[in-house]
N, C-alpha and C positions, 0 to 999 in steps of 0.2 A: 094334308093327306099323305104325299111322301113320307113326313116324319113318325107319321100312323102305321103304314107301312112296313118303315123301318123296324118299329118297335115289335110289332105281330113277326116280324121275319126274325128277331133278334128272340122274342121268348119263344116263339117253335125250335128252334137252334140250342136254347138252352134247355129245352125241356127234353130233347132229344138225345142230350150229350151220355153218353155210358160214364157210369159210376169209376172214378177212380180212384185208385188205393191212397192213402197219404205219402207222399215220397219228399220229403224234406230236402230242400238243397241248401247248397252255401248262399250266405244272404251275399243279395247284390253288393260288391265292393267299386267305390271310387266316386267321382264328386259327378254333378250332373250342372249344365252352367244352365243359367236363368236368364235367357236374354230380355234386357227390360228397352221396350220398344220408344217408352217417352225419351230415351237419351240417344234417340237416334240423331244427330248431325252430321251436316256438310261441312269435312274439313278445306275442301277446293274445289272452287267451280268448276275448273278443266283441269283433266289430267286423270293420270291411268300410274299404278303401278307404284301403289305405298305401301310406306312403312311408319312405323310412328315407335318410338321411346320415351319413356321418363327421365327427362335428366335427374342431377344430381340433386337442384335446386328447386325442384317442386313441381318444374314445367314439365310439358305434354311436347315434344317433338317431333313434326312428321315431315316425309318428303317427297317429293311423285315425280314423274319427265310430263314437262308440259312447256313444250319448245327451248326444253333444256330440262335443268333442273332446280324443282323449288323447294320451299321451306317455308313452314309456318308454324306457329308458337299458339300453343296454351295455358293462361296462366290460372283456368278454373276446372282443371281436371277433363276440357274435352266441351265444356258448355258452351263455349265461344273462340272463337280464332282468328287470330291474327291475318292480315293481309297477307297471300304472298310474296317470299324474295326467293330470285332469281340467284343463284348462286355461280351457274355455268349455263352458258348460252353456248347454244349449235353452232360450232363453225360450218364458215361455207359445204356442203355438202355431207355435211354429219348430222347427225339425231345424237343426243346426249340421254339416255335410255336408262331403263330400269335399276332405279338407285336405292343403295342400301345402307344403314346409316345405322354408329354406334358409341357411345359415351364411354371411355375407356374412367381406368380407377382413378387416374391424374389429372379425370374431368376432361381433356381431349375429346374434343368430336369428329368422329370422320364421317364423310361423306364417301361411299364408292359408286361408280357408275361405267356405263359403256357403250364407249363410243358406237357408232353405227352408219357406216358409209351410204350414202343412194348412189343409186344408178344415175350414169354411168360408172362403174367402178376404175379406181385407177388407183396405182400401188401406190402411192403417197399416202392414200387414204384407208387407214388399217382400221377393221374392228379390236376393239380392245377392252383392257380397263383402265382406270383410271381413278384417283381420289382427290381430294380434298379437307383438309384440317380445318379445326378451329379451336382456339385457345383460350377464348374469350365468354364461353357459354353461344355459340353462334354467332355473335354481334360481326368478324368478321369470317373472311376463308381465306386461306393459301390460296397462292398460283397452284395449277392442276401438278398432281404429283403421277409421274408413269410408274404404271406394275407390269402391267403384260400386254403385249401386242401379240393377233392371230393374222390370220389375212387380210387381203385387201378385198377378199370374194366372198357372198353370204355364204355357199355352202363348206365354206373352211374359217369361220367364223368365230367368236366367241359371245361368251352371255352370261347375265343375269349373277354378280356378284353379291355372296355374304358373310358378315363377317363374325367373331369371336375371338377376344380377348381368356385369355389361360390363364390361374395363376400366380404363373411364372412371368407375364407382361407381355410374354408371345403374342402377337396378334396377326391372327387363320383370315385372310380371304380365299372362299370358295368358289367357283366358278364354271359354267359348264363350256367345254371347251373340245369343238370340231379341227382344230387346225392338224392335229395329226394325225386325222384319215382323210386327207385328199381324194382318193380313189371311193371312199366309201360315202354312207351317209349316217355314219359314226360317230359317236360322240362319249366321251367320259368324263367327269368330275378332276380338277384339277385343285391344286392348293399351290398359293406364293403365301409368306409367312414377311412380317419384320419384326424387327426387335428394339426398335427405336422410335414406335407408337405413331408408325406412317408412314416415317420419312422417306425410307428406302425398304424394298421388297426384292424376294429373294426368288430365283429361277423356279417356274412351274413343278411340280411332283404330282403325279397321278395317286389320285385315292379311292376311287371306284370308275367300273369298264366291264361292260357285258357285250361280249363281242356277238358284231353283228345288229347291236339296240345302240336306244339313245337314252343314257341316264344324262339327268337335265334339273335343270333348277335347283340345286340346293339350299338346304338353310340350317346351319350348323347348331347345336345345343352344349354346354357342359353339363350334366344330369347334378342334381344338387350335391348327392356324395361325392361327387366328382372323381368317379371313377372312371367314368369313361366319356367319351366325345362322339355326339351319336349328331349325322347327316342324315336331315329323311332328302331324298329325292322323288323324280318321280322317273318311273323305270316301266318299260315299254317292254319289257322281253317276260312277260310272264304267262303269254302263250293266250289272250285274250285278243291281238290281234296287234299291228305295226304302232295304229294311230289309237291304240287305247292303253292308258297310263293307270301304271298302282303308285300311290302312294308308299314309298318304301324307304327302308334306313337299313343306313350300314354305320360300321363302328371301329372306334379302336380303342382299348382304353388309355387314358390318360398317358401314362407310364411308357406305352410304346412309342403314341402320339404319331403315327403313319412311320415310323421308322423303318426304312427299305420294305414298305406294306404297304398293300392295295389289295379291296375287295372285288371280286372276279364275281361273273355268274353263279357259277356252285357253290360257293364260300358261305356258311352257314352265318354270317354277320354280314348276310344281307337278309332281311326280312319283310316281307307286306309286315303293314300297320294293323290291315284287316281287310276282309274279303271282302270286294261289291259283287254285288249283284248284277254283273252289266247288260247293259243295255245296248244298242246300235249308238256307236259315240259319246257313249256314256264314258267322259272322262274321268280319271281321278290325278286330275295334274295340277301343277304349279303349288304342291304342298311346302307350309310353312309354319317350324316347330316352335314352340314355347314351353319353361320350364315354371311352373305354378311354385306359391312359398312351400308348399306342402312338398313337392317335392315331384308331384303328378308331372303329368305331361298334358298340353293342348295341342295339337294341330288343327289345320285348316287347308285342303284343297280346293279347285273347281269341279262341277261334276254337273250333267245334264240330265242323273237322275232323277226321276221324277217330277221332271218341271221339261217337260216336250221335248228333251234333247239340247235346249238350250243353259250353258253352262253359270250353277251359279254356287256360290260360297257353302260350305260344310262343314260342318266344325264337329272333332272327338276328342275327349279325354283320355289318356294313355297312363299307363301308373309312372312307377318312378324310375323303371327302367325305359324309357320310350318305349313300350310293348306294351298289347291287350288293349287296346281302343278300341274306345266303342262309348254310350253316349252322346251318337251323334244328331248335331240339330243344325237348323238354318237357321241364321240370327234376325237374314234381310228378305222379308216376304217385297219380293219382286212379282210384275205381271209375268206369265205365263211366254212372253216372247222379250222379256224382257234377259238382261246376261247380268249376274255379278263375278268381274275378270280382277287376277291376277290382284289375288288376297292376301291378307296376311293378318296377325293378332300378336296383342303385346300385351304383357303381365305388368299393372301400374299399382299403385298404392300397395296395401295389404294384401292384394290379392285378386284385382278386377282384372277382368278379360275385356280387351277390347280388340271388338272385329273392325277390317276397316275393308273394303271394296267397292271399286272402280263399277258405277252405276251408270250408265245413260250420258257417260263423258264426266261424272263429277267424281268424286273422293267421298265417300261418308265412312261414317261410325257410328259406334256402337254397344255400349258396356253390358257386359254379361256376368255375371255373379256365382262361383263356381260351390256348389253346396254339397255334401256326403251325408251329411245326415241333418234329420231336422228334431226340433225341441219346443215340444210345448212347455213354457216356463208358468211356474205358479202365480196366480193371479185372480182378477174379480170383477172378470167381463162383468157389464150388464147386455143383456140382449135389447138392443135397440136400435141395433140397425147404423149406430152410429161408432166410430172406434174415436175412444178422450182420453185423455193422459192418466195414467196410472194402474188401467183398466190389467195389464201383466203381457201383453202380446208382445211376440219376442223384435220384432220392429217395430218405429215409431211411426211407419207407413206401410203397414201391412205387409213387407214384399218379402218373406222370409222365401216366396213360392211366388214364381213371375213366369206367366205364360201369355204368347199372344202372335210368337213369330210363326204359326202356322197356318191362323186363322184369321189375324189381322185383329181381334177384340183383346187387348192388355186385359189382364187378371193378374192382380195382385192380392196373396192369401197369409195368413198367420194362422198361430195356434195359441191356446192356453189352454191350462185346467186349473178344479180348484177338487175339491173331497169330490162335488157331487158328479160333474160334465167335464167335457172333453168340448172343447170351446173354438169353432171356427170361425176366421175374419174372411171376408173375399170382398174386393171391389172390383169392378167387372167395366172394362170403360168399350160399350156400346152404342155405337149410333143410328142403329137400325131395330130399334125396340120393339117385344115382340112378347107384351107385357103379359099376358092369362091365357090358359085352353094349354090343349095337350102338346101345342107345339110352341109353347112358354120355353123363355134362353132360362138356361139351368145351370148350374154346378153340380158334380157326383165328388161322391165323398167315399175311397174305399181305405178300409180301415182294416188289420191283421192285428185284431187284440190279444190273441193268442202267442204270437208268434209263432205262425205253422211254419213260414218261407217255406211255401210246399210251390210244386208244379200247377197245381189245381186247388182252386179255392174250397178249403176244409173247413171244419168247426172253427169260431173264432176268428171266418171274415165276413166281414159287412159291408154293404154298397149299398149309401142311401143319397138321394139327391132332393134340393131345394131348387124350387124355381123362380124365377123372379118375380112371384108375386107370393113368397113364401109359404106355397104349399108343397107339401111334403112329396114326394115320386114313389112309389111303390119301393118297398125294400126289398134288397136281394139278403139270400143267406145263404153262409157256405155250408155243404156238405158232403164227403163222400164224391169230393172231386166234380163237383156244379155248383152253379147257382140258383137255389130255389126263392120263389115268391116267397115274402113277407104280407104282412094286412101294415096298414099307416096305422090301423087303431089300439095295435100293439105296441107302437110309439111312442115316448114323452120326450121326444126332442122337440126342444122351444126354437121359435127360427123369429127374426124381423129383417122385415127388408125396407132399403129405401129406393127409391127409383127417381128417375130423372130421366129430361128426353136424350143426354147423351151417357148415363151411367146408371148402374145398380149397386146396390150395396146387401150381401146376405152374410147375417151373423144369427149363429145358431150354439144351442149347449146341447150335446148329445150325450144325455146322463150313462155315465158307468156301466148301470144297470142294462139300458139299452145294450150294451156292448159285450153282457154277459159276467161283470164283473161287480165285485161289491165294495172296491175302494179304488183307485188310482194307482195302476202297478207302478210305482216310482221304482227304479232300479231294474226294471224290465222290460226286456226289447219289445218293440209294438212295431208296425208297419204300416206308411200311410201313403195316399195318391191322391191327385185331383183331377178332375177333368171338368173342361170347360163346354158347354154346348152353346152355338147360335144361331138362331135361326134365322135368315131372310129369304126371300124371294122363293121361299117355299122347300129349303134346302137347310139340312142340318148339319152345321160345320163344328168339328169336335176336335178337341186337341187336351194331349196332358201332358206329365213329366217324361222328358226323354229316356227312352228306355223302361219306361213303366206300361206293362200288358194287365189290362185290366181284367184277365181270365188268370194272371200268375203271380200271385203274392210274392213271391220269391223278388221279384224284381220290383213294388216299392220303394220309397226312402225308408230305410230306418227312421224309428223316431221314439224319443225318449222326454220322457218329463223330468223337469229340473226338480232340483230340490227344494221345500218350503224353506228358502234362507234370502238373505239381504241380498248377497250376490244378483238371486236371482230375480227381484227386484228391479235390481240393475239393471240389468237386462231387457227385461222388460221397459226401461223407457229412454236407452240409450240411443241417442239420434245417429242416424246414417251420415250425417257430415257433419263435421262441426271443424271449424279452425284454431280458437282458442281457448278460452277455457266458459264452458255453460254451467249453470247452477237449475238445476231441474227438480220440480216436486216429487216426492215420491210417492208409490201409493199410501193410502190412512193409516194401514196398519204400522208405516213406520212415521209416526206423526210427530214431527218436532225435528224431522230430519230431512237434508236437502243434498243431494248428488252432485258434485262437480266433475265435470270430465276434461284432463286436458289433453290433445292430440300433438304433441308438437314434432316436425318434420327434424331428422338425423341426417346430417351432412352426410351421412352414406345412402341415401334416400330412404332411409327405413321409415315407418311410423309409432312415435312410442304413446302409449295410451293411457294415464292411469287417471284413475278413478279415486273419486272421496266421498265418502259420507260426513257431511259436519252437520255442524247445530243451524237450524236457521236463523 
């Protein structure tokens, strides 16, 4: 009855909406990440305050304070993990704390961390930092190496080390650091540098200080053109209140490299990432940047938006200057009183995000899949509810389109076409089944054939949905800046579903025609979204692509159709992992021929990929 409701309150709304002119905008730019919920794991039972890397050699390295500090290895990309090792343990009266960790170009691993005195404090016992080496790919560590000592007192303190390697060999730890404002409750961004890959570390330099705030946390990037060296922190002085934090970056570029320079309050190279919306304690702290192969940006703070106040993981894409984020999504659907603290994400293989945050006392992760545009590739679905090899779908598992971190139900969706339809895959993994009737779990499908990327939906967009018993949902049509009813009996989209008591499956051909068109604009921009609906306990949970408003074409994926070529074929049945070399059928029309792929790992960690067609 609620979802009955909903739907009455949703077409009174649109039928009321005033006529808007067509106003074309710039189509959405930048990647949108796909957080896929099956690769969620626990990289540590106990422990707060990770980081994780790819080394050189293939593996996944992370490391957290957990009664000092640990370390665990991945040798399947994150699927499984290693036991913890203990690399430094708490002396008497210390906490060994929030450690940051980096693989220099001569294979070098460092560990940095910081110390942290209890009460009762006594001057022997200094907050500081400290590192540790390893030569061996981890297997062992140096004795602890000293960088910098603060006080022996919390509030003259030090914290929260990170590092970057330049490449000149320079290696940047940053660090937020109270010890010289005594009288205050001050704090600025510091930099010790070495040149000799750890060993020895050179006198603190201040690199940002907003007098009177506390910038804090940093986590340093080189930007791919390496032009410049962008710090996001998080920065308290933006007039939102003491105890509420922007995510913010300041810079220098390369070339000057902090040379007798430090960013101050006013200094136009300090910038918000992006404006929240806050809320009462609505954090945006403990941000932590990444540099994508493309060249984009990721970050990730805490924030207790939208989830009661209570702080948990964020994640935006930013382009290639660390600026204009936005994209934002939560990767870890947590309860409502539940916290995701002091996060961070790393860029592994080709190009996977992975989130990690400090859950309920454990360590998890979380691969996310960073996408710009999407591609229906040529191909010869059949509608049957089932996806088989050769069929043209641009994954081998559907997951071109992975949604599920809002609502908790995984959808994973593809595309293809052939002359006549425009071919959608979706498997929908549902445990709460809510099979026929008007309040049936559904998929909406909104399409911009046209390409209007208008403000308001115009001629040439469509919004049709299937539901999980493959019947069709009323069609919307654009025009004149609304959405008007359609009839279903004006329809020739084929749809099959399959269902199960934990999953659905809807594959549909939504002919051309239907869409206004009389062949497959191959070489023209089109626009597409998805959104997922579920029903239980008498409530409709809806989620789609980040950043995609389903009243604003404009904001869509891009999306284009491949060309009719072998390539794209390719494509079409090219698996999501593979190690060495696979030999795979191709579809019929290339009948006598067999695809080999081989991926093999580059001593610089790259991935090189090629591909063959031979005889079978």
């Amino acid at each position: 009855m609620k979802f009955r409701i909903l739907l009455l309150t949703v077409a009174l709304m649109i039928g009321s909406m005033h006529t808007a002119p067509a106003m074309r905008m710039e189509p959405y730019s930048g990647s949108r990440i796909f957080w896929d919920t099956s690769t969620r794991t626990t990289i540590f039972q106990n422990g707060g305050y990770s980081r994780l890397i790819e080394l050189q050699d293939g593996r996944l390295m992370a490391v957290c304070e957990s009664g000092g500090i640990q370390i665990a290895f991945s040798a399947n990309q994150g699927f499984t993990w290693s036991s913890p090792t203990r690399i430094a343990s708490n002396p008497a009266g210390v906490s060994e704390c929030v450690p940051d960790l980096i693989q220099l170009a001569d294979g070098t691993i460092i560990v940095a961390y910081n110390p942290r005195p209890s009460r009762p404090y006594s001057e022997e016992r200094r907050f500081g930092i400290r590192c540790r080496r390893s030569t061996d790919n981890g297997a062992s560590w140096s004795d602890e190496i000293f960088v910098y000592d603060a006080s022996h007192l919390w509030d003259d303190g030090c914290w929260e080390p990170s590092m970057l390697e330049l490449p000149s060999g320079e290696v940047q730890l940053y660090f937020a650091d109270e010890s010289p404002f005594t009288t205050s409750n001050e704090q600025q961004i510091s930099l010790c540098r070495s040149f000799d890959g750890g060993l020895t570390w050179s006198a603190p330099q201040r690199v940002s200080y907003r007098q009177g705030y506390r910038d804090g946390m940093p986590s340093p990037v080189l930007l791919k053109d390496e032009s410049e060296i962008v710090v996001i922190i998080e920065d308290n002085g933006w007039g939102a209140g003491f105890s509420d934090f922007y995510p913010t970056t300041v810079r220098t570029s390369l070339e000057n490299n902090w040379h007798d320079f430090w960013v101050n309050a006013a200094d136009p190279l300090r910038e918000k990432t992006y404006n929240l919306d806050f809320a009462p304690k609505a954090l945006g702290g403990a941000p932590y940047l990444r540099v994508l192969p493309s060249g984009e940006t990721v970050m990730c703070h805490q924030s207790g938006l939208d989830h009661s106040g209570h702080p948990q993981m964020r994640v935006a894409v930013g382009n290639s200057e660390a600026r204009d984020f936005k994209a934002v999504s939560v990767p870890f659907s947590i309860g409502s009183n539940e916290e995701g603290l002091w996060n961070s994400v790393a860029v592994i293989d080709t190009g996977i995000v992975v989130a990690v945050s400090g859950i309920a006392g454990s360590i998890e992760m979380m691969k996310g899949y960073p996408v710009r545009a999407l591609t229906a590739p040529f191909g010869h679905p059949s509608i049957d509810g089932r996806q088989t090899s050769g069929e043209g779908y641009m994954k081998r598992n559907a997951t071109q389109m992975i949604l599920g971190t809002q609502t908790g139900t995984r959808v994973a969706a593809d595309l293809a076409y052939d002359d006549d339809s425009l071919y959608v895959f979706a498997r929908i993994s549902d445990r709460t089944p809510v099979p026929n009737g008007a309040d049936c779990d559904a998929i909406v499908m909104l399409i911009d054939a046209a390409d209007t990327c208008d403000e308001h939906p115009q001629a040439g967009c469509y919004r049709f949905g299937i539901r999980r018993d493959g019947s069709l949902m009323r069609p919307f049509y654009g025009s004149e800046g609304k959405w008007n009813y359609g009839n279903t009996n004006d329809l020739n989209i084929r749809a099959a579903t399959t269902s199960a008591a934990t999953y659905y499956i809807i594959e549909a051909a939504i002919p051309w025609a239907d869409l206004g068109l009389s062949a497959p604009p191959v070489g023209q921009r089109m626009a597409f979204a998805i959104e997922s609906t579920d029903n239980r306990q008498g409530n409709a949970y809806t989620e789609t692509i980040p950043d995609a408003h389903p009243d604003r074409p404009w904001t869509w994926m891009e999306l284009r159709l491949g060309a009719k070529s072998a390539d794209m074929a390719i494509r079409g049945v090219e698996r999501d992992a593979c190690t060495e070399a696979d030999t795979i059928a191709l579809p019929t029309i290339y009948t006598g021929l067999a695809l080999t792929i081989v991926r093999q790992r580059q001593a610089d960690g790259s991935l090189t990929i090629r591909k063959m067609l031979c005889k079978r």
